[in-house]
Each structure stands twice: as C-alpha cells, then as structure tokens.
Residue, then its C-alpha position, 0 to 999 in steps of 0.5 A: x430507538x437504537x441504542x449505539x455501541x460505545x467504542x472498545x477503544x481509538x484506534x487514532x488517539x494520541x496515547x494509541x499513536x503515541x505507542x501502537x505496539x503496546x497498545x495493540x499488546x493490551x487490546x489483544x489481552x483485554x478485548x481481542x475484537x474491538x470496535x471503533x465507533x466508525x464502523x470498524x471493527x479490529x482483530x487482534x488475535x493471529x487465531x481470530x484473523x485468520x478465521x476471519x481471512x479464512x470465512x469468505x462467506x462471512x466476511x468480504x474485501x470488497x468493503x470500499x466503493x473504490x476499486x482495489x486491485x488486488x485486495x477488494x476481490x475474494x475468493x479465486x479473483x484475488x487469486x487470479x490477479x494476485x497471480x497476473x501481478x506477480x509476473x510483473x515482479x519475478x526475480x528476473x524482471x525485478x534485477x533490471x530495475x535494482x539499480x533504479x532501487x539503490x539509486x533511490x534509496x541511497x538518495x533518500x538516506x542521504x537527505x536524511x537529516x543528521x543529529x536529530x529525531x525524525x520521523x522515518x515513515x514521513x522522511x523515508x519510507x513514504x518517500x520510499x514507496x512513492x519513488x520507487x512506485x512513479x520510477x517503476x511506472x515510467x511515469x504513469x502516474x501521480x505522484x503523492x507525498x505526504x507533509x510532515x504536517x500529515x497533508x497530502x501534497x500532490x505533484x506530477x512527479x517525484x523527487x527530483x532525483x527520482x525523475x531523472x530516472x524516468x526514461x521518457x516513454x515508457x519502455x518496460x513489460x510492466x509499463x506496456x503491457x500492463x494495461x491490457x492484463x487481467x486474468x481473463x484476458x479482457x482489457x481492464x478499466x483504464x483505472x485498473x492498471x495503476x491500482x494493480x501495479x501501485x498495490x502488487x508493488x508496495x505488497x509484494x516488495 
C-alpha cells in the first residue's frame, strides 16, 4: 500500500489568503519546496524557480488538457509564439488603442466606491483586464467577471461603458489577422487565436 504525502502547507487556507506575503515569506525560510496535498508542488526560493524554469527536460508547461498559448509550450514554441504575440503589442500598435485604455480605467476608478474597504482585485483589477481584454478583441470574445462572492458570471459583453467602445466589425491587425498567425504560418485551431491574445495581453501588458 502506499503511503500518501502529508501536505507542507494550504496554499487556500483563510490564514494564507488572509496574508499571502508573509506566509509566502515563512514557507521560503522553513520549507522552500512544499507540496499541497493536490498534486502541486510550489518554489519559493528565486534559486530554485529558475532552475526549475531553466530544466526543460525535467519539468514541462504542458501540465494542462487545456491549450495555452503561449505558456503550455516549452522550449523554442514558447519562444516562437511569445515572438508572433509580441508583434501584436508594440509600442505603435498599443498607442492607437491607449485612449480605449484611459477610458477604461478612468470608469473603473470611478465606480469605485468611496469611504469603504474594497477588495481591488474583484473591483478593479479583474474588471480591468476582462475590459481591456473584450475592447481589444473587438468583441471576439466572452466575456468573464468575477462576483464578489467569487462566482463567476459570464456575459457577452463587458461593462456597459466598455461595449460602447467595441467598434461594431472588427477592424484591427490584431482582430483580423490574428486568426491566421502562428509561427509556422499554419492557421491555428480556431481556439487558439483567443487564448493567444487573452494570455499575450494580461502578460505582457
């Protein structure tokens, strides 16, 4: 029979949530490479990511049955399509869009409520990204917020201040040629386009 691990730590416990750095800070000095009882295993020390990052042999992105674009790929792929996104969010092809970007934000600061705690992942940086996501993609997309409860509520468009500004065909490089792009030249699964733009955007901007 075998034995099963005992968990290092929960990394979704109220006392971890409730203070992430410092619980990361004590995990770093007391166990460096713990592991969850999930079948994760976490890094805390800079040494140890990036050999971890560095030992391709060993350790692999592809860890989901869902594509990734570009971060469930190793090696030279990564490279290559990290590569083909990057066109897509020069500083040129980002100005045109930094009006959208300010709108955006300045509403989102605005509902911001006054006089009160909040939580500014759920009221501001989520929303954030899901805007700035669905403006850039002229509406490609779905978009997903997430309740303050923590559910997730799915809609077709984002706020309504944000789908005022979707143009009503897509007229962008990004939009239009998107879905034909990949490094090899070879049109993509029609999956792939999304999940390329979503990831380039919220990592590199």
């Amino acid at each position: 029979m075998t034995r099963q691990r005992e968990p290092d730590w929960q990394p979704r416990s109220d006392e971890v949530q409730s203070d992430q750095v410092a619980s990361y800070d004590a995990m770093r000095e007391g166990c460096p490479i713990a592991y969850d009882g999930n079948d994760s295993w976490t890094v805390f020390g800079h040494a140890d990511a990036v050999a971890v990052a560095d030992d391709t042999a060993t350790y692999s992105n592809a860890v989901s049955r869902h594509l990734q674009v570009p971060n469930g790929f190793d090696g030279a792929a990564h490279r290559d399509y990290r590569t083909m996104i990057g066109r897509y969010f020069t500083d040129d092809a980002i100005a045109g869009f930094e009006p959208t970007l300010r709108s955006i934000c300045a509403d989102l600061v605005t509902a911001v409520p006054r006089g009160v705690d909040v939580d500014l992942m759920a009221e501001l940086a989520e929303p954030f990204a899901n805007d700035t996501t669905c403006a850039f993609m002229a509406g490609r997309i779905r978009c997903v917020h997430r309740c303050g409860s923590g559910r997730r509520r799915t809609a077709a468009r984002p706020s309504p201040s944000t789908a005022r500004r979707w143009p009503r065909s897509p007229s962008s490089s990004t939009t239009t040629s998107a879905p034909n792009s990949t490094p090899d030249g070879d049109g993509p699964p029609p999956t792939r386009p999304v999940r390329c733009w979503r990831n380039g955007w919220t990592v590199d901007r």
